[in-house]
C-alpha positions in Angstrom: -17.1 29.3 57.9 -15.0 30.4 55.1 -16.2 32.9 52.6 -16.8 31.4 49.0 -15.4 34.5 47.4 -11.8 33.9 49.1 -9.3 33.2 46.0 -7.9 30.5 48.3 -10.8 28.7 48.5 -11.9 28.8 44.6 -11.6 25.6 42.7 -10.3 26.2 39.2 -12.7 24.5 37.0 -11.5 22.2 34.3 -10.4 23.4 30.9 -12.9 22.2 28.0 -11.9 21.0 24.7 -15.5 21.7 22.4 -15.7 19.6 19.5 -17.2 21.1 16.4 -21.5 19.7 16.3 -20.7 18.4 19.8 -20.1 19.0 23.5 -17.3 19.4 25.4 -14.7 16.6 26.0 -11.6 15.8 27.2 -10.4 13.1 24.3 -7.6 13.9 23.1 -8.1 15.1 19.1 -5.2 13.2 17.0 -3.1 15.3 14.2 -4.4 14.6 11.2 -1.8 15.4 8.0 -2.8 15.3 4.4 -0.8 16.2 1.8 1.0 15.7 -1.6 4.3 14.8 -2.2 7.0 14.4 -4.8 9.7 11.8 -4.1 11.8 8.8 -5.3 10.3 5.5 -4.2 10.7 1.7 -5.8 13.9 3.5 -7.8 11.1 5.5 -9.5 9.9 8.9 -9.2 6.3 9.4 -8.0 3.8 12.0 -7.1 1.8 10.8 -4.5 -0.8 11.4 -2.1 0.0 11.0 2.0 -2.1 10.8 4.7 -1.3 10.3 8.2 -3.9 10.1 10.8 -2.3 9.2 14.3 -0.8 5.2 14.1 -2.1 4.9 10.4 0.1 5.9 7.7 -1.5 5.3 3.8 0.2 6.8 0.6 -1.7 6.5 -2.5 1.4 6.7 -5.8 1.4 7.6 -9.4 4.5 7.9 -11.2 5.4 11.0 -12.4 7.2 9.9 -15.9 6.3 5.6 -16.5 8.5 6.3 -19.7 11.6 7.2 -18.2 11.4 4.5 -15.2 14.8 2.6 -14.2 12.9 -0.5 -13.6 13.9 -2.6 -10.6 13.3 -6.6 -9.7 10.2 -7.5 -7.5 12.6 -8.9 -4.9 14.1 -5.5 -4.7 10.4 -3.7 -4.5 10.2 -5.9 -1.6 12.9 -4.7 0.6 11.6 -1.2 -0.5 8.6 -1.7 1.0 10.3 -3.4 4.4 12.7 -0.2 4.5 9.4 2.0 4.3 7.5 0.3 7.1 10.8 -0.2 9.4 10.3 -4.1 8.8 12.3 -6.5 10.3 13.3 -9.7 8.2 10.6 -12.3 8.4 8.0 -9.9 9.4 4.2 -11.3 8.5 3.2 -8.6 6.1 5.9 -8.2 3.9 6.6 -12.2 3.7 3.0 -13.0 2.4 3.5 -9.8 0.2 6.3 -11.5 -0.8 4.8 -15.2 -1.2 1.8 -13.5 -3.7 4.0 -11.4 -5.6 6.2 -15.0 -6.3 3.2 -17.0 -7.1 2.0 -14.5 -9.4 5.0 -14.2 -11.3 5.7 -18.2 -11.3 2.2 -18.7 -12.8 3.2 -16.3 -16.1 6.4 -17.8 -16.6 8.0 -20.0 -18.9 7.5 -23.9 -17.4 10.3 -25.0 -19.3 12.7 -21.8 -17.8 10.9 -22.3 -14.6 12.2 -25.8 -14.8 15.6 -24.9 -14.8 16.6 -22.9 -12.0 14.6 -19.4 -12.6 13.8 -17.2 -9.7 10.4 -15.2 -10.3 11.5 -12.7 -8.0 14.5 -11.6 -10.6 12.1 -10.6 -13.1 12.3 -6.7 -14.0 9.1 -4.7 -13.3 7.8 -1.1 -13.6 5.7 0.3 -10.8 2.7 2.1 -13.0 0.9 2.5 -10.0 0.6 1.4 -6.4 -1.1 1.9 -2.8 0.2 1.4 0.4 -1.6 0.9 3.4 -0.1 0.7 6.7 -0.9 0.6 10.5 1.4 -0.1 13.5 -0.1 0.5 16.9 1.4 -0.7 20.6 -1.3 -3.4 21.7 -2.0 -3.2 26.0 0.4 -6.0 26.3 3.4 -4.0 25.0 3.0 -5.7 21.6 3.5 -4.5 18.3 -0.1 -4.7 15.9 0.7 -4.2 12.2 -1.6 -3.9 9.1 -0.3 -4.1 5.8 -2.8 -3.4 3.2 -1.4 -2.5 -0.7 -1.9 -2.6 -4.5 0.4 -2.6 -7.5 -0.1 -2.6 -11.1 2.9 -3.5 -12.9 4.5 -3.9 -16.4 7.0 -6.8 -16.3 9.8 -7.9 -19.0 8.5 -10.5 -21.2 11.5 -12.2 -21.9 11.3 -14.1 -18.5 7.9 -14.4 -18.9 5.5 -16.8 -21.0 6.9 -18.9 -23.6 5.9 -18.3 -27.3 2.0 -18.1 -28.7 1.8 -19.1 -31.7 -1.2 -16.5 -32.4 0.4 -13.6 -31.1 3.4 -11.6 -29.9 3.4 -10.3 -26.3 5.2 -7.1 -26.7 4.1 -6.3 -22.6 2.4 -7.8 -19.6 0.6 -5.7 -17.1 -0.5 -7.3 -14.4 -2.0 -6.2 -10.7 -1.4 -8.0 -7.0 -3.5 -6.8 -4.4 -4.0 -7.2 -0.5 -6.9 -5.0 0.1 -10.9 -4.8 -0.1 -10.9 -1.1 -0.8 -13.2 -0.8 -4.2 -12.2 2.8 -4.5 -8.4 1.7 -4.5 -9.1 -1.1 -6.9 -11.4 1.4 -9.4 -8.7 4.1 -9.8 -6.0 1.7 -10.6 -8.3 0.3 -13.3 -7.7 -3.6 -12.2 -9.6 -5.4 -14.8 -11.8 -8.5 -13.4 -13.0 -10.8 -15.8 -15.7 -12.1 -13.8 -17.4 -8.9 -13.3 -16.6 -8.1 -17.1 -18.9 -11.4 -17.5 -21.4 -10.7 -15.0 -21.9 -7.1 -16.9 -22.1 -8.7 -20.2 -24.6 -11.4 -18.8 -26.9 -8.7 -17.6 -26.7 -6.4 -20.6 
């Protein structure tokens, strides 16, 4: 019989990775990386918060000057956003980002410029504000999975928007387009619902 105490014969026992309030495993832990940037996005210059947490990528943006913005159209925003997530033309998420941003624009403007010929996705915005969302992850049948989730307030031109009100001047329009259920997102970009602004009043 062999002896036990023969180096030859000893089996190495597994390494242990101990998790923090928990015991040992062998799951991999993913890199986690938080931090906060400056850089040019949307042809304006934010400061912004990024996180990355394995597959999932989100980026949370405040501009770091609104007055001093270029200003861009939303059809150009939108190929920003396709460069950022490496989309290909006629990917999903980006062309029903696309689709809401139109219809939101097409419902503020002028019915008698819209009549003749005007393309919503010309007007001239500034980003005040936006959050970006996004997931990609390789499904087991080699597939691609991607989650687009985002939120933009915006100050457009007026001149392509709204025709004249006799009771008032518009001197701006702010308005917000969102994809996402996130009430923290939706809170700190101060999106103004009317029908909660109602529902308060009712119950005061």
């Amino acid at each position: 019989m062999p002896d036990p105490k023969e180096p030859s014969e000893v089996v190495p026992k597994e390494p242990e990775i101990v998790m923090e309030g928990g015991t040992g495993t062998n799951v991999a832990i993913p890199v986690r990386i938080n931090a906060g940037v400056k850089f040019t996005l949307l042809k304006n210059h934010f400061v912004a918060a990024l996180e990355k947490d394995g597959d999932v990528m989100m980026l949370l943006l405040a501009p770091t000057d609104s007055a001093g913005q270029e200003g861009m159209t939303i059809q150009e925003m939108v190929e920003e956003v396709r460069k950022l997530m490496g989309a290909k033309e006629g990917d999903k998420e980006v062309a029903d980002m696309e689709t809401q941003l139109n219809s939101t624009v097409n419902s503020m403007s002028d019915p008698k410029k819209a009549g003749g010929g005007f393309n919503p996705m010309s007007i001239r915005i500034y980003v005040q504000q936006a959050f970006l969302y996004y997931r990609s992850a390789k499904k087991e049948d080699g597939t691609e999975e991607k989650e687009l989730e985002y939120a933009f307030s915006l100050k457009a031109d007026t001149s392509k928007l709204l025709g004249s009100i006799d009771l008032f001047t518009l001197d701006e329009i702010y308005f917000s387009v969102w994809k996402t259920n996130r009430k923290k997102v939706t809170d700190t970009m101060n999106m103004f619902m009317i029908e909660d602004f109602l529902k308060e009043t009712a119950q005061a």
